[in-house]
C-alpha positions, 0 to 999 in steps of 0.5 A: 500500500502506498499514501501520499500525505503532506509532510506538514499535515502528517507532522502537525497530526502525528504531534497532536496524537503523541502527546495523549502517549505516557512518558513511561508506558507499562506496555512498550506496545503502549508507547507507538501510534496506529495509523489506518488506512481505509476508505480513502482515508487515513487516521492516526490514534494513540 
């Protein structure tokens, strides 16, 4: 699969979704993002 994103859109999106992440998770699972990709579009979570 490949996305195209905008270097300044991602960046502003990815920076908005770390700092819901804990400095020290009990999980290092905890410590990353999920990017999704379906229908067109693309969403980051934490």
């Amino acid at each position: 699969m490949k996305i195209r994103v905008e270097r300044d859109v991602l960046a502003e999106a990815v920076a908005w979704a770390a700092r819901s992440l804990p400095a020290r998770p009990p999980a290092p699972v905890l410590a990353g993002l999920l990017l999704k990709a379906e229908d067109g579009a693309l969403s980051l979570s934490s």
